[in-house]
C-alpha positions as CSV (number, residue, x, y, z in Angstrom):
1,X,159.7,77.7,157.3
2,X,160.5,73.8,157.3
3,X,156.4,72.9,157.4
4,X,155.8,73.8,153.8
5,X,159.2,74.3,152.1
6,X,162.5,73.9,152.8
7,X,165.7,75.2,152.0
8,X,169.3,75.5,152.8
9,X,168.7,77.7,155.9
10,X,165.7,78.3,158.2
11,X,165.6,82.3,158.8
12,X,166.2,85.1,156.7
13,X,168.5,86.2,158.8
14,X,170.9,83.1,158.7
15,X,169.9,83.7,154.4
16,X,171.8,87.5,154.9
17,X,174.5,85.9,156.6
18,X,175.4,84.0,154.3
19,X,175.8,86.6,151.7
20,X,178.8,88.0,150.4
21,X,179.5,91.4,150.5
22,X,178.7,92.0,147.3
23,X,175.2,90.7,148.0
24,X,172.6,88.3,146.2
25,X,169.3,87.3,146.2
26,X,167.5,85.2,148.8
27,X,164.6,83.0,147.9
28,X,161.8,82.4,150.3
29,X,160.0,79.8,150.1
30,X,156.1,79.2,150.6
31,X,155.4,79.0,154.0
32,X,154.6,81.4,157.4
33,X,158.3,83.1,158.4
34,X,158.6,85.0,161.7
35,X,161.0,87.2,162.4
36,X,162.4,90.6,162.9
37,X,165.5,91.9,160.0
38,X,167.6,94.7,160.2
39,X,170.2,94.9,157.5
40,X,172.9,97.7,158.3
41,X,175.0,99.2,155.3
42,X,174.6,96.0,153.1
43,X,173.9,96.3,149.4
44,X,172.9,94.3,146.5
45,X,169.8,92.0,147.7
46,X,167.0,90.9,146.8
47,X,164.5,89.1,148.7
48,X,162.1,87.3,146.0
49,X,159.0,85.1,147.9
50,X,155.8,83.2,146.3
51,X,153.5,85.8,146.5
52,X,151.0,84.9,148.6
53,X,152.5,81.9,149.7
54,X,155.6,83.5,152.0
55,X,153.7,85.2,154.6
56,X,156.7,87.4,156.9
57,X,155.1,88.0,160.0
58,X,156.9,89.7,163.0
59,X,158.1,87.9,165.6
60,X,158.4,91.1,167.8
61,X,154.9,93.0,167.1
62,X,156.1,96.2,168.5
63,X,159.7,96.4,165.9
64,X,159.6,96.2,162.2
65,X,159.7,93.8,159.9
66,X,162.7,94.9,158.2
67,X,165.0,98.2,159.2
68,X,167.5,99.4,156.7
69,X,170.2,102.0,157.6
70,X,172.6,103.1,155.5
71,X,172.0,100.7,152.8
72,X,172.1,100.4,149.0
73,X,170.0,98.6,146.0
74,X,167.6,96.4,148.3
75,X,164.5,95.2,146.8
76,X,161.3,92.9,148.3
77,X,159.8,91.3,145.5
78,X,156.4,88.9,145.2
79,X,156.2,88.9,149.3
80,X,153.1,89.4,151.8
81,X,153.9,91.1,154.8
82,X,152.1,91.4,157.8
83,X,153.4,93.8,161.0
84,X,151.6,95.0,163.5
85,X,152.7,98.0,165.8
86,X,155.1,99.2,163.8
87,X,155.8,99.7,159.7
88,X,156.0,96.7,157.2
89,X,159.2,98.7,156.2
90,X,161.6,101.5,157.7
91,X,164.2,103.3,156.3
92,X,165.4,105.5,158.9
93,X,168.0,108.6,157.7
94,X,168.4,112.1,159.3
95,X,170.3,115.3,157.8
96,X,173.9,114.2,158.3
97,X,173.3,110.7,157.3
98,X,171.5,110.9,154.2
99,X,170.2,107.1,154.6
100,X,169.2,104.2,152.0
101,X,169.7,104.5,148.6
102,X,167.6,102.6,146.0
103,X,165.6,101.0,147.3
104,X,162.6,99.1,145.6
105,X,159.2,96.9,146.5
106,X,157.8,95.8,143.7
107,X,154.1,93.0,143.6
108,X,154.5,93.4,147.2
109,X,151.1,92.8,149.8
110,X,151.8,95.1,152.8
111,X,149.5,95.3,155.8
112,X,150.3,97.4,159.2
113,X,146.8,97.7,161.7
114,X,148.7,100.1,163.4
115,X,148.7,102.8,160.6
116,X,152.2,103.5,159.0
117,X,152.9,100.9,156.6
118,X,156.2,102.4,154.9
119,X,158.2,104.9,156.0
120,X,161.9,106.4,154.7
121,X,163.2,109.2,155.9
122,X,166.6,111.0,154.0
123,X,166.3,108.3,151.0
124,X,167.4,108.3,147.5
125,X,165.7,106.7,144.7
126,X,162.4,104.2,146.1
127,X,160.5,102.4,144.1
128,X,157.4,100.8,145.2
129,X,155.2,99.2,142.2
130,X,152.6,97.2,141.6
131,X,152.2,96.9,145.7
132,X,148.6,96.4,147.7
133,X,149.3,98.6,151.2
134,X,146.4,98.0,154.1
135,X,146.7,100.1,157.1
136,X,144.2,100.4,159.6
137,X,142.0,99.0,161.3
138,X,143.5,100.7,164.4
139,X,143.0,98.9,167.7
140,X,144.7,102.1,169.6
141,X,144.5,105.5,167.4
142,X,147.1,107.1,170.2
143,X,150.1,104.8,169.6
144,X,152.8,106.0,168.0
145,X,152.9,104.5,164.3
146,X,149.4,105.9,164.2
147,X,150.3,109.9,163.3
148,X,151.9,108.2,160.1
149,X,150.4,107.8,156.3
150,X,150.4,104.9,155.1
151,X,153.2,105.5,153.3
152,X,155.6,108.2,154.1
153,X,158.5,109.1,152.1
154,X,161.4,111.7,152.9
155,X,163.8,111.7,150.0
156,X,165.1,112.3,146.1
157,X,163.7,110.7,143.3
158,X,160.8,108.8,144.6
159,X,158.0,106.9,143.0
160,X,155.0,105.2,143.7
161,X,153.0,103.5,140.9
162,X,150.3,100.8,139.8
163,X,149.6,100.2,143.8
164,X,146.4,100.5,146.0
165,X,146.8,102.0,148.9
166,X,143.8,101.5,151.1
167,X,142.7,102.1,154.9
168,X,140.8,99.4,156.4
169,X,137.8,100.9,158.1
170,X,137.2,99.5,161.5
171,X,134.3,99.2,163.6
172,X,134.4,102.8,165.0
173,X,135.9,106.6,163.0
174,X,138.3,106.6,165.9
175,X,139.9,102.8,164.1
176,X,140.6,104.5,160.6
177,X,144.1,104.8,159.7
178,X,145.1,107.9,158.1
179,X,146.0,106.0,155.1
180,X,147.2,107.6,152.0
181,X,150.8,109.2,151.1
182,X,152.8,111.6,152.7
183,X,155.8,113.2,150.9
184,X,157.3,115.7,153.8
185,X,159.3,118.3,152.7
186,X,162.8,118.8,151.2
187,X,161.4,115.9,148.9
188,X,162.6,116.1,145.0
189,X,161.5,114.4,142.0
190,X,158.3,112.5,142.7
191,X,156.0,110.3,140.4
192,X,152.8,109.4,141.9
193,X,151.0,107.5,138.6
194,X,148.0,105.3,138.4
195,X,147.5,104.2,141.7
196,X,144.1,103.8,143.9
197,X,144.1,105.8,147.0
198,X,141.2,104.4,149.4
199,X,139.2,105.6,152.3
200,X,141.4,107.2,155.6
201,X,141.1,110.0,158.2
202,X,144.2,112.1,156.3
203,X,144.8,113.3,153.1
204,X,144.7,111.0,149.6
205,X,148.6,112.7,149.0
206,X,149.9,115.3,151.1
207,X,153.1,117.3,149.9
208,X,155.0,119.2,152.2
209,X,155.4,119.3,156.3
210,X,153.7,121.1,158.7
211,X,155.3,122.7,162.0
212,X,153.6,125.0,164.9
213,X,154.5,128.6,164.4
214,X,153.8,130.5,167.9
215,X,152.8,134.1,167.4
216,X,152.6,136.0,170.9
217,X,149.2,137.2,171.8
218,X,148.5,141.2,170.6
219,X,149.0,143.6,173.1
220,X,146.0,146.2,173.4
């Protein structure tokens, strides 16, 4: 961040440029790093920090910290992340586009006060291990990343282990996240092992999607 270490760029960005195709890995130094990434189709990298010394904060509150479409074998590793009206992390993917693949977060602190703190959609193969996930306290229980678990996962072969996943109580019921996991439906292979689920409005782990069925009124 160029007040407490420095390297041979200043942004992550300008790191991911740098890269070949083929990829690499990008080390982040101690320090407070502000900005917004969205990597599109790339492959191969991993971003390793100093634990608790590279804070990632967003430099555009309502936009993640890092969006990856169509991407292959990313990992965040030793990081704390911080985002704030949006998730720490999104994968987004829909039926035609089956999305990321491989994807893994590993001795990881996330924290979203808006609720959602991960979310993939159409993924294969995430990993998230030994991880601390905060969501909540809410300062506005209507916006949008607020009808999301904490961490929400759409996808093949998906696992969560060793983490806590916990959801900050506020200073009124209406400021507590929903927390927990969400696995929606058309979800295969799934490994939820020795993690701590804490505290939320929703469900510890829910498996499964829900969708509003109208049934016309009985005629007498």
């Amino acid at each position: 961040d160029n007040e407490n270490s420095w390297g041979d760029v200043s942004t992550i960005a300008e790191a991911v440029a740098r890269l070949p195709a083929s990829g690499g890995e990008i080390c982040i130094g101690p320090g407070t790093w502000r900005e917004n990434l969205t990597l599109i189709g790339r492959s191969n990298i991993i971003f390793t920090g100093c634990g608790a010394r590279t804070r990632w904060l967003a430099a555009d509150p309502a936009q993640p910290l890092a969006t990856l479409s169509n991407c292959e074998t990313i990992r965040f590793r030793r990081l704390s992340v911080e985002s704030v009206a949006a998730p720490c992390i999104l994968a987004p993917g829909n039926a035609n586009n089956l999305g990321s693949r491989d994807l893994w977060i590993e001795d990881c602190s996330l924290t979203t006060p808006s609720g959602g703190v991960i979310r993939a959609d159409h993924v294969e193969k995430v990993t998230i291990d030994r991880c601390r996930i905060d969501s909540g306290p809410m300062s506005d229980p209507t916006a949008a990343n607020a009808a999301f678990a904490a961490v929400a996962l759409q996808g093949d072969v998906l696992t969560i282990r060793n983490s806590v996943i916990h959801a900050v109580p506020g200073a009124t019921p209406q400021a507590l996240a929903l927390g927990g996991i969400h696995i929606p439906g058309d979800s295969r292979d799934i490994v939820v092992a020795d993690c701590t689920i804490r505290d939320g409005a929703g469900n510890g782990i829910t498996l499964g999607s829900t969708r509003t069925i109208r049934i016309p009124a009985p005629a007498f």
